[in-house]
N, C-alpha and C positions, 0 to 999 in steps of 0.2 A: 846228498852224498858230499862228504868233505875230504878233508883232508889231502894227503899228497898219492900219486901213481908209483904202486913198488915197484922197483925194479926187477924185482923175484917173476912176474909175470913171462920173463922172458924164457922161465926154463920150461916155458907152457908151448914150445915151439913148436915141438910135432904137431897139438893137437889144438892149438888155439885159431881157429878160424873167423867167430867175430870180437868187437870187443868194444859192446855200444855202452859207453857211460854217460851220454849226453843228458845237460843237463844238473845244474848242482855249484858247490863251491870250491873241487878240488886245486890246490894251489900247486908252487913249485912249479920245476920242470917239466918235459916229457922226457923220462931216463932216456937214454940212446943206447940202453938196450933191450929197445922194443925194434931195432935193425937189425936185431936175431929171429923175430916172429916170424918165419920163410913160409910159414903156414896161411899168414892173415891175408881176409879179401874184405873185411869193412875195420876200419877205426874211425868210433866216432867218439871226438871227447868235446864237441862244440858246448857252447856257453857254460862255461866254467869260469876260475879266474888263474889260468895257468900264465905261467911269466917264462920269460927264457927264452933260449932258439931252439926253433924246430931240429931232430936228428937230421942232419943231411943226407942220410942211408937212407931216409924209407923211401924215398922214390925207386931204393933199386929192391924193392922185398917183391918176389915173383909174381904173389899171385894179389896183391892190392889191387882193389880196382873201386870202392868207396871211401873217400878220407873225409872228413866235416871237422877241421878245427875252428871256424868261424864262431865270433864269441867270446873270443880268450884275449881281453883287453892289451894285454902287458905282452904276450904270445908274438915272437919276431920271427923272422929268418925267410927262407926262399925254395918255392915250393915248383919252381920252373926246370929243374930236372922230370916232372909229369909233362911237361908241356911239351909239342913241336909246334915251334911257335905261338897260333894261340888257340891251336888244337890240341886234345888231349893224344895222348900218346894210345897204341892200339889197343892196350887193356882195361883202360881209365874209364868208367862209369859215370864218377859224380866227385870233383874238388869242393871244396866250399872253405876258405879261409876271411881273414879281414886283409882285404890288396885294394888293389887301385880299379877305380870300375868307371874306366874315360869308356869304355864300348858302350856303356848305357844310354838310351834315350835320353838325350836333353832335354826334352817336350816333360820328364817327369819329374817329379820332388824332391824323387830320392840323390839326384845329382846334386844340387841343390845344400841337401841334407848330409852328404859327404863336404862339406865345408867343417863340416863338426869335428872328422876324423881325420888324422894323419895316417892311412894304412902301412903296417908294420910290416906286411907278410906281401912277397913278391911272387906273384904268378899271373899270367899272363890267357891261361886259359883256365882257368879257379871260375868259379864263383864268388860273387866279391859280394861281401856283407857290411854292413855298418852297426858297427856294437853300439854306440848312441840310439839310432833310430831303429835298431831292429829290423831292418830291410836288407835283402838281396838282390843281386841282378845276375846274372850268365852274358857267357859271352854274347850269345843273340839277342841281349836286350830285355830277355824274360824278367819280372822283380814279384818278388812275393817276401811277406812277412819272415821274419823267421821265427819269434817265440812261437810256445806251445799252445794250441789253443785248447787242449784239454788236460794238461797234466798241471795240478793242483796241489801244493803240500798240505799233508795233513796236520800237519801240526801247523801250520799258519793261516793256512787257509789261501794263501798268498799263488799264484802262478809261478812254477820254478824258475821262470825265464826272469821273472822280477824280484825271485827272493835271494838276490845272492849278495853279499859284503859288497864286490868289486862294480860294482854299478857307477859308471860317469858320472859326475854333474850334469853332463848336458844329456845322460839315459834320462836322469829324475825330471829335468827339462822338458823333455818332450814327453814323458809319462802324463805329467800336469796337463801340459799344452792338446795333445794328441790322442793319450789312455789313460784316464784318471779311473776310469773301471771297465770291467770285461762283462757284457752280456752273454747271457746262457742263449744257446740259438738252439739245444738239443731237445725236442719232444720229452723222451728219455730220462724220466729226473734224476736217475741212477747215474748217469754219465754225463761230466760240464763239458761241454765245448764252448769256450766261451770269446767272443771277438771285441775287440775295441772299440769302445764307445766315450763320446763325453759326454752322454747322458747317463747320469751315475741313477734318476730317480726314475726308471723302469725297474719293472717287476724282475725280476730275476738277476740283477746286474751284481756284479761284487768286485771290491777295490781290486785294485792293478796293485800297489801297494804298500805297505807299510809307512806314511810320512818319517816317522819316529828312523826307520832304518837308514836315509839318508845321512852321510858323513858329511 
């Protein structure tokens, strides 16, 4: 999925409830007027390469309680209107943007591995991602990957999470270093689910990749 989010979306207000496009290369903004959706309870537009600042209204749309912008390299602004403190506020479900992630375990990597990132997005009880490393944390300290581990393009053959123009230097970095291919772990041959390996010469593994699409 490419291109830019119409702004025409928002005459979807009465009846628009979710509005998952994660995943993809959509660029541009997030119009601000997706602060008219009084309807929406999930948006998720995570790993895309959307640029700009977040609306500062959607913290107050009613019935939100899923948001996932994490992903969206160029993606700025301050997502702490959700927060009380660095508790989600009472109807909030699940943040996930690119912030700052000091709650994390220092015993793990991924602190470490936010050296890579300057986080753009301020929230304080988010879920804090690293678009280089592809990791997450929450406030308690939990961290799990964030690419897909089964959604595949068809036409590339490529993993959406790694087929996108906007990819960092130091994504490609740690791609090499870290996931140079994805093995199948699914019985299933019908369905990949596939997890990060640097052993590219198993039976069922396939690039993480493209070399050629790096800038």
């Amino acid at each position: 999925m490419s291109g830019t989010l119409p702004a025409e979306l928002s005459y979807l207000s009465d009846g628009l409830v979710e509005l998952n496009l994660a995943g993809g290369s959509i660029t541009g903004a997030i119009p601000t007027s997706f602060e008219k959706l009084t309807n929406l309870e999930l948006l998720s537009l995570n790993d895309h390469c959307l640029s700009g600042t977040i609306p500062s209204k959607l913290s107050q749309l009613p019935k939100l309680n899923i948001l996932a912008l994490n992903g969206n390299y160029e993606l700025s602004g301050s997502l702490q209107e959700f927060c009380n403190g660095t508790q989600y506020k009472e109807q909030y479900i699940f943040l996930a943007a690119n912030c700052d992630s000091d709650f994390c375990d220092t015993s793990t990597s991924l602190v470490d591995d936010m050296d890579y990132y300057e986080p753009n997005v301020e929230c304080e009880c988010c879920a804090c991602c690293n678009p280089d490393t592809f990791e997450c944390c929450s406030p308690p300290g939990d961290t799990w990957t964030s690419y897909y581990h089964g959604d595949v393009s068809s036409s590339t053959g490529i993993p959406k999470s790694f087929d996108r123009p906007c990819l960092s230097e130091k994504s490609y970095d740690w791609l090499d270093d870290e996931c140079p291919c994805l093995e199948d772990i699914n019985d299933d041959p019908g369905i990949f689910q596939g997890y990060c390996t640097k052993n590219c010469t198993e039976v069922g593994t396939i690039p993480s990749y493209k070399p050629q699409a790096q800038q």
